[in-house]
KOLMINU-170140 format. One record per residue (C-alpha): x, y, z; residue number from 1. Coordinates in steps of 0.02 Angstrom, whole numbers. Layout:
<atoms>
+--------+--------+--------+-----+
:   east :  north :     up : num :
+--------+--------+--------+-----+
:      X :      Y :      Z : NUM :
...
+--------+--------+--------+-----+
</atoms>
This chain:
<atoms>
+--------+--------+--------+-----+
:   east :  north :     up : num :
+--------+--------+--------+-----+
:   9645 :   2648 :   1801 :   1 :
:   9636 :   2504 :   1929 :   2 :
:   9581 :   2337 :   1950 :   3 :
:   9435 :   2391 :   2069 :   4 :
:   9382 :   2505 :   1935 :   5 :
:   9317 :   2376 :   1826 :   6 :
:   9320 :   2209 :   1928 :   7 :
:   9146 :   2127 :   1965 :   8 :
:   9111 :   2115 :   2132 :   9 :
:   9028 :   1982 :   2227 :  10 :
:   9083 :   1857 :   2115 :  11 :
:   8972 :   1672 :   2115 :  12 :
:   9119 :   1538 :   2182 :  13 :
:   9114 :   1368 :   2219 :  14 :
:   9205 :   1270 :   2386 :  15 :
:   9345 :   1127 :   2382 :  16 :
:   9174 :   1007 :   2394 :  17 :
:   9082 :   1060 :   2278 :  18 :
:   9024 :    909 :   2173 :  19 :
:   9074 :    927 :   1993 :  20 :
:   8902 :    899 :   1934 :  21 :
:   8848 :   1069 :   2049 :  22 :
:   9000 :   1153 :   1961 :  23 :
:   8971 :   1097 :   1803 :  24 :
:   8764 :   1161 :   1815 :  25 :
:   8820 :   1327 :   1899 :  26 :
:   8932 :   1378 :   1755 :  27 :
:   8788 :   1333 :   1608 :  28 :
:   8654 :   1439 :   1710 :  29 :
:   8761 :   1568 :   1720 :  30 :
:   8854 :   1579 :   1558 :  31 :
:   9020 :   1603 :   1623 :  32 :
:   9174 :   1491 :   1599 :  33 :
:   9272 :   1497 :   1768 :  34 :
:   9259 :   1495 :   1969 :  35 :
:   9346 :   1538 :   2114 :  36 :
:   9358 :   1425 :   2226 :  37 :
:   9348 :   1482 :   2415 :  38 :
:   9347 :   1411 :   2573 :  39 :
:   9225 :   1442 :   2716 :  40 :
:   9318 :   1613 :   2762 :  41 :
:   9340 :   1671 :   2609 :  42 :
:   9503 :   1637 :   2558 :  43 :
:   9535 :   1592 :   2379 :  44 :
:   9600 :   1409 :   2347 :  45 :
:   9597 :   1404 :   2155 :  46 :
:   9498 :   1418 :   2002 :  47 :
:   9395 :   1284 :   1932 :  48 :
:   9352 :   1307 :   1739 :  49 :
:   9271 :   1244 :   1590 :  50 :
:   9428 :   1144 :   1541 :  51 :
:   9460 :   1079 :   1687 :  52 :
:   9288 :    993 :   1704 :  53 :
:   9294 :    956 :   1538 :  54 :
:   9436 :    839 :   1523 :  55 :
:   9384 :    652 :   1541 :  56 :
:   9209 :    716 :   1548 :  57 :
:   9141 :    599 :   1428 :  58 :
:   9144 :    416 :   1410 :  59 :
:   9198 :    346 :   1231 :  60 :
:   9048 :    306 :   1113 :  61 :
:   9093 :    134 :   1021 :  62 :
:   8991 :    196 :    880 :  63 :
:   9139 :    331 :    823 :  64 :
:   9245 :    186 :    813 :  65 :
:   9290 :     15 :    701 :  66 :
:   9365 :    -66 :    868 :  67 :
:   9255 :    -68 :   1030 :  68 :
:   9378 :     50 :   1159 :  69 :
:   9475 :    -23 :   1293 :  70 :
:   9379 :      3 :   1458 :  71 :
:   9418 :    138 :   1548 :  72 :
:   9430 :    104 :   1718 :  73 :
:   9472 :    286 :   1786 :  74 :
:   9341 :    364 :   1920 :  75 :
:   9268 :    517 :   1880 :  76 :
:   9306 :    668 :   1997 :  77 :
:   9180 :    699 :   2096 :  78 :
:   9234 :    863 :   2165 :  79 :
:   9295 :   1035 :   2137 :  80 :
:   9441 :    997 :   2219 :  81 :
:   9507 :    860 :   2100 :  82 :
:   9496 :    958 :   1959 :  83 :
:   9519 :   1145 :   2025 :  84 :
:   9700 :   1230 :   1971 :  85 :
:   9795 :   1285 :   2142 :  86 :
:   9847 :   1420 :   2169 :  87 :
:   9761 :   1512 :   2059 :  88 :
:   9831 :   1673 :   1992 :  89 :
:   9739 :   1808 :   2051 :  90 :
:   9759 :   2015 :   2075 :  91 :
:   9747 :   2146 :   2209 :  92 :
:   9624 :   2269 :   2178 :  93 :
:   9753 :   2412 :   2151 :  94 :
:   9833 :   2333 :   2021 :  95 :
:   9845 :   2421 :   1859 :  96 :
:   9721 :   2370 :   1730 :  97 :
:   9862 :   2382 :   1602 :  98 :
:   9955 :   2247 :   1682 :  99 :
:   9805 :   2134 :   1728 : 100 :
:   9750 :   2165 :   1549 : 101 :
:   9959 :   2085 :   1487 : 102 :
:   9911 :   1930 :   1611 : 103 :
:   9750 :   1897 :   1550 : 104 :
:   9825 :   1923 :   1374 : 105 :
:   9996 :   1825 :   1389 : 106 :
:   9927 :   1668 :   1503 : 107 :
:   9762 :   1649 :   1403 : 108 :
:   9667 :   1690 :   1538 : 109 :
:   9477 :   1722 :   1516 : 110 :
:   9456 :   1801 :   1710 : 111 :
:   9560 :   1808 :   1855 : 112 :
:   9505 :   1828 :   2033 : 113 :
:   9543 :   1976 :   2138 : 114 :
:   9604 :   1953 :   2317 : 115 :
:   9672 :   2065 :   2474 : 116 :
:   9817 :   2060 :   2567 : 117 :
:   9743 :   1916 :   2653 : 118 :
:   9707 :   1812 :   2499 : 119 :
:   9511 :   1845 :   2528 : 120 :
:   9423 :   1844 :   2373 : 121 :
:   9336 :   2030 :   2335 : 122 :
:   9311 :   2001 :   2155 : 123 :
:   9337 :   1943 :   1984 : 124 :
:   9422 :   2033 :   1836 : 125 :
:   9392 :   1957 :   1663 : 126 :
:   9426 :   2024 :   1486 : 127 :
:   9231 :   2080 :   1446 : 128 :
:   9252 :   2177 :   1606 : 129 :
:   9404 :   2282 :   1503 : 130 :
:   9287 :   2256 :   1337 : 131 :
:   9147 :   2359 :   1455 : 132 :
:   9278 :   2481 :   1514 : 133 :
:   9334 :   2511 :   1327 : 134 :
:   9140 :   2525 :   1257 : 135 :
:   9091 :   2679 :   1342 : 136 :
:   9034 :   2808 :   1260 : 137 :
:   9158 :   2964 :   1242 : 138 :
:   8992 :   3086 :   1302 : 139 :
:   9001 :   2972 :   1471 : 140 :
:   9163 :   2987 :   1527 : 141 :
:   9183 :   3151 :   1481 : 142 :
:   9052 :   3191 :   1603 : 143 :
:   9135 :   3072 :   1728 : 144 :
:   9297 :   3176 :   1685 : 145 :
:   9218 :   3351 :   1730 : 146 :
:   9143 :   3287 :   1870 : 147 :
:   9317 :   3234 :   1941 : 148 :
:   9394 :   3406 :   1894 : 149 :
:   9246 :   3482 :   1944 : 150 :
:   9265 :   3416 :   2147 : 151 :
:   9453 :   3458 :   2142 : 152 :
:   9394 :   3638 :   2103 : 153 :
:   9429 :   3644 :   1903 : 154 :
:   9283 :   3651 :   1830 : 155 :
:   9345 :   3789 :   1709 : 156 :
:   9463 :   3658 :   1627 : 157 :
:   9398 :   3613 :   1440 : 158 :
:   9372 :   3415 :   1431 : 159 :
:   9365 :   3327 :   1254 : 160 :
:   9350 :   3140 :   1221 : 161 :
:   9363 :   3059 :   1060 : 162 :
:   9387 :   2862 :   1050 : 163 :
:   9421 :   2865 :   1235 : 164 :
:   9585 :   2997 :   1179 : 165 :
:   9562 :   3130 :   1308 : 166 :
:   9625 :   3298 :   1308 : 167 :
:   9603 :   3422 :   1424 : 168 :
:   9652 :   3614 :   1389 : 169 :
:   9676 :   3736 :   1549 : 170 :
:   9799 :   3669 :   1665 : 171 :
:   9947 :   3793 :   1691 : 172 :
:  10068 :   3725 :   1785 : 173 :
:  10175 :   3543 :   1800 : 174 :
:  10083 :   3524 :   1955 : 175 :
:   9916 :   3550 :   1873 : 176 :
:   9939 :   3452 :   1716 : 177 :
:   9993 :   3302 :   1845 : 178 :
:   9829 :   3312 :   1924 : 179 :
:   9724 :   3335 :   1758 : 180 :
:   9827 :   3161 :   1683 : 181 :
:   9776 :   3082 :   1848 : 182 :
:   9610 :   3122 :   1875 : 183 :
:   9572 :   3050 :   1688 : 184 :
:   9681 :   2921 :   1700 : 185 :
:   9563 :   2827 :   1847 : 186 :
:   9396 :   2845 :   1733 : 187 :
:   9348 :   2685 :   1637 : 188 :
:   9349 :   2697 :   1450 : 189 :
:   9516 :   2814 :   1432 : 190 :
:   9632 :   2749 :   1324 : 191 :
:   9756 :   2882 :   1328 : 192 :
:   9746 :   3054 :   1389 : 193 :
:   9847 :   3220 :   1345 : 194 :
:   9836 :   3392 :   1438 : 195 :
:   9856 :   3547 :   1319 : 196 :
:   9933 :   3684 :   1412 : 197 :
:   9882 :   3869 :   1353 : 198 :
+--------+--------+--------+-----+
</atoms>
């Protein structure tokens, strides 16, 4: 399975100028923790999230402490582009899930945007995109399974899914039980798929 598979398209995104304040409103209406940042074309320019707007977000309250605090004299960003991380890691859209799922995974990632070969943003893959890919039910992508096989003229081949484990029983030939592993392996919610040859 790959990235496009599962990415959300059309993602909301924010510009270099946006003011912190629009940021900071955009992400509580939407309940979502990070943006891409784009520019007028486009292209992707960063990521702007939670933690980043976060950080020196709030002035000191003298009430939490015994000494009045030292005045802080820093300015407050303003805009996106103060804060925003650059680059931003992102993905292509035919990037394997598995290995967008290890970079989410390893680098703590809660999303990651996914760009083209000219760094225009198409989308955003997160990890409750792969939680939604993993949560199907077995009865749907079995049916999304025999559709596949069905088009590519095998609709004779046996399709069984338990806890997105698929196996198929029919396919003959090396040739055959390559295209039954493949077909399967595109459809969201397989975990692992084995081809039983008669």
């Amino acid at each position: 399975m790959l990235v496009h598979d599962v990415m959300t398209s059309d993602p909301i995104t924010v510009t270099p100028g946006t003011t912190v304040k629009e940021t900071v409103a955009t992400l509580a209406r939407h309940r979502i923790s990070t943006l891409p940042v784009v520019d007028t074309d486009g292209h992707l320019r960063g990521i702007v999230t939670e933690a980043d707007l976060l950080e020196d977000a709030f002035a000191h309250d003298p009430r939490a402490h015994l000494m009045p605090p030292k005045q802080d004299l820093r300015v407050p960003p303003r805009f996106v582009s103060e804060v925003m991380t650059s680059p931003a890691v992102a993905v292509h859209p035919s990037t394997d899930v598995a290995e967008a799922a290890e970079t989410l995974i390893t680098r703590g990632f809660k999303s990651m945007p996914v760009v083209d070969e000219h760094h225009r943003l198409l989308g955003v893959v997160s990890r409750s995109d792969l939680i939604r890919s993993r949560a199907r039910e077995d009865g749907e992508v079995a049916s999304d399974i025999d559709q596949i096989l069905g088009t590519l003229g095998h609709d004779d081949w046996i399709v069984q899914v338990r806890e997105g484990v698929v196996s198929i029983d029919g396919p003959t030939t090396p040739k055959e039980r390559s295209l039954a592993e493949s077909a399967a392996s595109n459809v969201a919610g397989v975990v692992q798929v084995r081809v039983r040859t008669p």
